[in-house]
OpenMM code with the backbone's topology and positions (N, CA, C; nanometers):
from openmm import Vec3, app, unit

residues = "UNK UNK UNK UNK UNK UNK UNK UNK UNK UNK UNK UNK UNK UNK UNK UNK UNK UNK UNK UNK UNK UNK UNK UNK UNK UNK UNK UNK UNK UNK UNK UNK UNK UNK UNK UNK UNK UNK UNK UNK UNK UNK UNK UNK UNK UNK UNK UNK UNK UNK UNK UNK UNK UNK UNK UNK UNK UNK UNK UNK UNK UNK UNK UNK UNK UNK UNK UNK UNK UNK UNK UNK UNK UNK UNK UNK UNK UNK UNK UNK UNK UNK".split()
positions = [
    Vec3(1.1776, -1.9817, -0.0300),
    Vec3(1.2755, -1.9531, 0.0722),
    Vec3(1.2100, -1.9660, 0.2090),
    Vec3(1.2729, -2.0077, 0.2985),
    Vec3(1.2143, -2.0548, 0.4207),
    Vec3(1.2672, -1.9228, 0.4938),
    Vec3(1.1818, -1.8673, 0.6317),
    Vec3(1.1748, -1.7529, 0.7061),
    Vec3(1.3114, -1.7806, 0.8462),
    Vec3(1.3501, -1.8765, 0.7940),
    Vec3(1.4295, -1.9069, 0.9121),
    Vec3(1.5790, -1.9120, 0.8811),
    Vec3(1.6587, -1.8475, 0.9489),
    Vec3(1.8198, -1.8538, 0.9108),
    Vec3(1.9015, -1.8967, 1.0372),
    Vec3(1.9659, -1.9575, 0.9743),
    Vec3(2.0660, -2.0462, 1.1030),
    Vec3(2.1732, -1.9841, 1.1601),
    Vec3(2.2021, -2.0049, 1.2657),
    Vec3(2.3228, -1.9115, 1.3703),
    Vec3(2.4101, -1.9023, 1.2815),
    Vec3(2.4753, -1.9639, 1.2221),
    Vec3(2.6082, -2.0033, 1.1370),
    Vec3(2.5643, -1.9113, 1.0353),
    Vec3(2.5008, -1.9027, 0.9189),
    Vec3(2.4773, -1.7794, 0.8290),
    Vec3(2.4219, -1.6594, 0.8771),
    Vec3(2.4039, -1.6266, 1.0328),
    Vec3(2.4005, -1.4994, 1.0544),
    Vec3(2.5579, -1.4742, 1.1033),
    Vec3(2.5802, -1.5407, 1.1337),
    Vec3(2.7524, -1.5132, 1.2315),
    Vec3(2.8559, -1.4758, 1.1118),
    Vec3(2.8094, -1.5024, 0.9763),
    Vec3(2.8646, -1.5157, 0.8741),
    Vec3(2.8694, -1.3781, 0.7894),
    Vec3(2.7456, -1.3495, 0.8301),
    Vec3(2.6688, -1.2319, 0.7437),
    Vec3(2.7011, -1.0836, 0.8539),
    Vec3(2.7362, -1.1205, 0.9682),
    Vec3(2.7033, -1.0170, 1.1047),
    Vec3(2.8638, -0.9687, 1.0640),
    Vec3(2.9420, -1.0814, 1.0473),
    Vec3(3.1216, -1.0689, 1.0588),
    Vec3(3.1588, -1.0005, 0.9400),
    Vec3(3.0701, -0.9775, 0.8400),
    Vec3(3.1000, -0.9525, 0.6998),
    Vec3(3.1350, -1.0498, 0.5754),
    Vec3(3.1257, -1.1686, 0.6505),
    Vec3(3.1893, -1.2826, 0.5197),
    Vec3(3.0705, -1.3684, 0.4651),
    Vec3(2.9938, -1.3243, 0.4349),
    Vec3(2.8460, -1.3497, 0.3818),
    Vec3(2.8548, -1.3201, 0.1840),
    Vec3(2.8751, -1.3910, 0.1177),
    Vec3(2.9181, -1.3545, -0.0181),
    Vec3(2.7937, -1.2772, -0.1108),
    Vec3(2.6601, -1.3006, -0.0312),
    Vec3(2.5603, -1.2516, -0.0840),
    Vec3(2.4357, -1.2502, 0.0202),
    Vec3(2.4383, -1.0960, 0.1097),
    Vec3(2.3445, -1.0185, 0.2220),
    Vec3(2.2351, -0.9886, 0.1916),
    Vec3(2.2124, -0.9684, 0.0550),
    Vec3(2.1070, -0.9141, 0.0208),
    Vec3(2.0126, -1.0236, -0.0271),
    Vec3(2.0613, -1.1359, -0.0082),
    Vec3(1.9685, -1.2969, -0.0099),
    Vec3(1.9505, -1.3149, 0.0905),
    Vec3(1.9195, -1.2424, 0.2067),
    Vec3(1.9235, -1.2917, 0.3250),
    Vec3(1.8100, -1.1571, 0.3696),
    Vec3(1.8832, -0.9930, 0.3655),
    Vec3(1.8365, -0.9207, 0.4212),
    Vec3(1.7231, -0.8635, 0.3329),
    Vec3(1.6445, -0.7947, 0.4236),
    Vec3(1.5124, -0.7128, 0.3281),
    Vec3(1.3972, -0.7805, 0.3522),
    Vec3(1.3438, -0.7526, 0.2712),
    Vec3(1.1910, -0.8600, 0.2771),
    Vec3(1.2224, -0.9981, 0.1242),
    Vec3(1.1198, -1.0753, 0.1789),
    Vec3(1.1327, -1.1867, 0.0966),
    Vec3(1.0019, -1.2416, 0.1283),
    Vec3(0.8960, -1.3343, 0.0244),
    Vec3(0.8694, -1.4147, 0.0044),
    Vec3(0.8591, -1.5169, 0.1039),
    Vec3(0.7428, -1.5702, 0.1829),
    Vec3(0.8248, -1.6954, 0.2412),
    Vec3(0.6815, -1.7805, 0.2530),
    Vec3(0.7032, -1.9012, 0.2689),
    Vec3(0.5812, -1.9905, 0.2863),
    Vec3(0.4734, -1.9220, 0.3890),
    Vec3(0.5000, -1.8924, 0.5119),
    Vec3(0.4548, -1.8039, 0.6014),
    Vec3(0.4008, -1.6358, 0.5325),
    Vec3(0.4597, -1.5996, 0.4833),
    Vec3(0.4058, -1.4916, 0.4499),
    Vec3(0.5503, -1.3964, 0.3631),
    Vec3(0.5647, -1.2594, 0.4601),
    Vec3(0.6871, -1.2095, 0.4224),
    Vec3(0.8050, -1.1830, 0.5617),
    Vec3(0.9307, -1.2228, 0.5221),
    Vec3(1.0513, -1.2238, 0.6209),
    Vec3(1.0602, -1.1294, 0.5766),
    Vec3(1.1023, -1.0519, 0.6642),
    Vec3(1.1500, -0.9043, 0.6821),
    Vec3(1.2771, -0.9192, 0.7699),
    Vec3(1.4228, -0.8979, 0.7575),
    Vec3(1.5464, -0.9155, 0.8240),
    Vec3(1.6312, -0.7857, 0.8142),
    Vec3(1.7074, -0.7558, 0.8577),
    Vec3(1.8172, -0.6373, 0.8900),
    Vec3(1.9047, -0.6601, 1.0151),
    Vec3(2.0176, -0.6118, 0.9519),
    Vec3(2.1352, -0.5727, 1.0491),
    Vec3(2.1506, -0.4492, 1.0786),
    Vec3(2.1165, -0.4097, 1.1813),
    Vec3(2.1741, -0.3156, 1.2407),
    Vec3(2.2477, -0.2795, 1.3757),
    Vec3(2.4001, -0.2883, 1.3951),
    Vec3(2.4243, -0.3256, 1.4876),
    Vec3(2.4093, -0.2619, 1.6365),
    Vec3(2.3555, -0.1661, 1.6082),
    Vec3(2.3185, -0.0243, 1.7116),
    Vec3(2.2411, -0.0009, 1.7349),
    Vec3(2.1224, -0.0585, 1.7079),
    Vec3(1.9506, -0.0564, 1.7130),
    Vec3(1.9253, -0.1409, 1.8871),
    Vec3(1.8442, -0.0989, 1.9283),
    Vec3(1.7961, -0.1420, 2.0246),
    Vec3(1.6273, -0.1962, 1.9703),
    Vec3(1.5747, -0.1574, 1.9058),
    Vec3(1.4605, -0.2105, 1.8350),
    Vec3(1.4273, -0.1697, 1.7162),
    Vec3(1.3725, -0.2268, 1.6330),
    Vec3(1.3399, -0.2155, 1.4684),
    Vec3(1.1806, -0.2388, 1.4690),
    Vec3(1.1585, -0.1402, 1.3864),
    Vec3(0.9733, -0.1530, 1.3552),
    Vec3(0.9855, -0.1286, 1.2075),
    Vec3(0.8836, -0.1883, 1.1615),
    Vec3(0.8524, -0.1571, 1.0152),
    Vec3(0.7445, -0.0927, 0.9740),
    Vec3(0.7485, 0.0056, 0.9405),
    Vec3(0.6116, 0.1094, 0.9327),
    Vec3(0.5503, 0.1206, 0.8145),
    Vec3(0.4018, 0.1337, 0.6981),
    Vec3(0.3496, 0.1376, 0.6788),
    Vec3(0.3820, 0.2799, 0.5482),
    Vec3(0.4443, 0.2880, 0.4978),
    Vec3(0.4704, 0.3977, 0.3928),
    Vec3(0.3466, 0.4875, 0.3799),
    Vec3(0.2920, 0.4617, 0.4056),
    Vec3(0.1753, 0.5993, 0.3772),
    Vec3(0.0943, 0.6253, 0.5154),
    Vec3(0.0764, 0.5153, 0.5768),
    Vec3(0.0347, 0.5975, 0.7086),
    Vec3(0.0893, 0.6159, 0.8624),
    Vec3(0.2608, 0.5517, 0.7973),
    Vec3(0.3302, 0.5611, 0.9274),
    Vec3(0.2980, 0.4633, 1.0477),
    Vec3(0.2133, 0.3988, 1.0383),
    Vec3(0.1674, 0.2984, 1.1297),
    Vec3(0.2752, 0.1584, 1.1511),
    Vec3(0.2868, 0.1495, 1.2911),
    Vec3(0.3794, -0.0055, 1.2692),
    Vec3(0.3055, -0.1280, 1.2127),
    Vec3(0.3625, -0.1722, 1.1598),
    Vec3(0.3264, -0.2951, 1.0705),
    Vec3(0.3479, -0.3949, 1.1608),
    Vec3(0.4770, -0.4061, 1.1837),
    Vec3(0.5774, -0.4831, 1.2389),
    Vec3(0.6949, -0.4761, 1.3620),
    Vec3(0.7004, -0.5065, 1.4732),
    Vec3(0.8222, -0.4790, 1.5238),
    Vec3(0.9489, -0.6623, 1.5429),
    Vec3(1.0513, -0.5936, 1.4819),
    Vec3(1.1187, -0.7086, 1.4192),
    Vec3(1.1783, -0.7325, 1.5554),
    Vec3(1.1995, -0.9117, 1.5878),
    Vec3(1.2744, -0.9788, 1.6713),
    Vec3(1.4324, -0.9459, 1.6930),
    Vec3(1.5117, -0.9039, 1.7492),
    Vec3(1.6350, -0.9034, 1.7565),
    Vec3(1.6814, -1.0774, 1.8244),
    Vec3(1.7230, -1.1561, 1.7167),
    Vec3(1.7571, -1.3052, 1.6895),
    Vec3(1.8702, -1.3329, 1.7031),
    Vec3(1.9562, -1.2066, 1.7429),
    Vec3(2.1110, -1.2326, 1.7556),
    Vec3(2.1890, -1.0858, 1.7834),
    Vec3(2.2515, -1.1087, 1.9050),
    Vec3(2.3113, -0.9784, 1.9639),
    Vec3(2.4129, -0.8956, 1.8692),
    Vec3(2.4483, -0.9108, 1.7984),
    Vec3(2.5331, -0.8246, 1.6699),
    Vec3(2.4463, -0.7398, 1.6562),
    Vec3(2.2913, -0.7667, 1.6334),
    Vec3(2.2207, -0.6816, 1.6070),
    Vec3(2.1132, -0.7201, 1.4316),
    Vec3(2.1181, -0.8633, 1.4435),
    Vec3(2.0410, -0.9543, 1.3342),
    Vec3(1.8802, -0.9224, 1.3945),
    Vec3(1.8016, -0.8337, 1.2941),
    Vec3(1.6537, -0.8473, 1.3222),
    Vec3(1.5922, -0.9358, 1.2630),
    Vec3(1.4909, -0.9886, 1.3135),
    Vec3(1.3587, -1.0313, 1.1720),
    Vec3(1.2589, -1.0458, 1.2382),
    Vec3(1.1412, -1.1178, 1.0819),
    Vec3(1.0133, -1.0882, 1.1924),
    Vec3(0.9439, -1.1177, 1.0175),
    Vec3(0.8232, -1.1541, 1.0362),
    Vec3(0.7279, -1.2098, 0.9395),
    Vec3(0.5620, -1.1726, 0.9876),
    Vec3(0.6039, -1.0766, 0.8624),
    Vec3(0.4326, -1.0396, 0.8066),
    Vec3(0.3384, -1.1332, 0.7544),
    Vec3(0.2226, -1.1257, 0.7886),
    Vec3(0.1234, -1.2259, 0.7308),
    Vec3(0.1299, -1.1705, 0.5626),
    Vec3(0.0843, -1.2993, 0.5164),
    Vec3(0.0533, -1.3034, 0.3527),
    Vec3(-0.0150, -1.1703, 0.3685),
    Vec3(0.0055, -1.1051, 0.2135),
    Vec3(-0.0925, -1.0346, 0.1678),
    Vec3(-0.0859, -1.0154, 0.0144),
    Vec3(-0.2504, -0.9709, -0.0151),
    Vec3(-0.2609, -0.9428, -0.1738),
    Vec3(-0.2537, -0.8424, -0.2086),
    Vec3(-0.2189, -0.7505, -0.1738),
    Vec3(-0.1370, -0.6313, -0.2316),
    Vec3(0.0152, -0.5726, -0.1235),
    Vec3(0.1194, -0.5713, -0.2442),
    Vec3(0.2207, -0.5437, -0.2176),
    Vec3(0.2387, -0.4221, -0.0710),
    Vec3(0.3380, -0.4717, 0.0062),
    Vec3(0.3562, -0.3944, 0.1312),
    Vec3(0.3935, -0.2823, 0.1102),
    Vec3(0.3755, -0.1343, 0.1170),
    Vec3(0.4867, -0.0408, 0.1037),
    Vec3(0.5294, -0.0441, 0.2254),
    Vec3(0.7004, 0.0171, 0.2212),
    Vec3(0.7552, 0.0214, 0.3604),
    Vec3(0.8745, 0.1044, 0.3828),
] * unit.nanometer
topology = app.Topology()
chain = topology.addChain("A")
for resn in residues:
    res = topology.addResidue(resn, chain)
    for name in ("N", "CA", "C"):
        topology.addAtom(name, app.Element.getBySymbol(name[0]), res)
């Protein structure tokens, strides 16, 4: 899966007519490493923190004013908690 999603399947997914969000949102797999995406339409910024030591990992791009985040973690060999 590629880390990149096109205006048209977020506008799709933001409006509610997205037949399957959860192929899109969350973390995933990606040539780059891991996509990390979320909607939230009320967020002014999104970080992704570190399950055990609370530390930001990540602070995700807001890619579209609805409120579409993302943002890509480098590879790693052991699984992210988050």
């Amino acid at each position: 899966m590629s880390g990149t999603i096109d205006r048209g399947t977020i506008q799709q997914l933001t409006s509610g007519h997205y037949a399957d969000p959860f192929s899109i949102l969350g973390i995933h797999k990606t040539a780059d490493g891991y996509a990390i995406r979320t909607f939230a339409p009320d967020a002014t910024q999104v970080s992704v923190l570190d399950k055990d030591t609370q530390k930001i990992l990540l602070t995700l791009t807001q890619t579209d004013q609805t409120g579409f985040f993302s943002g890509t973690l480098s590879p790693s060999k052991t699984p992210y908690r988050y």
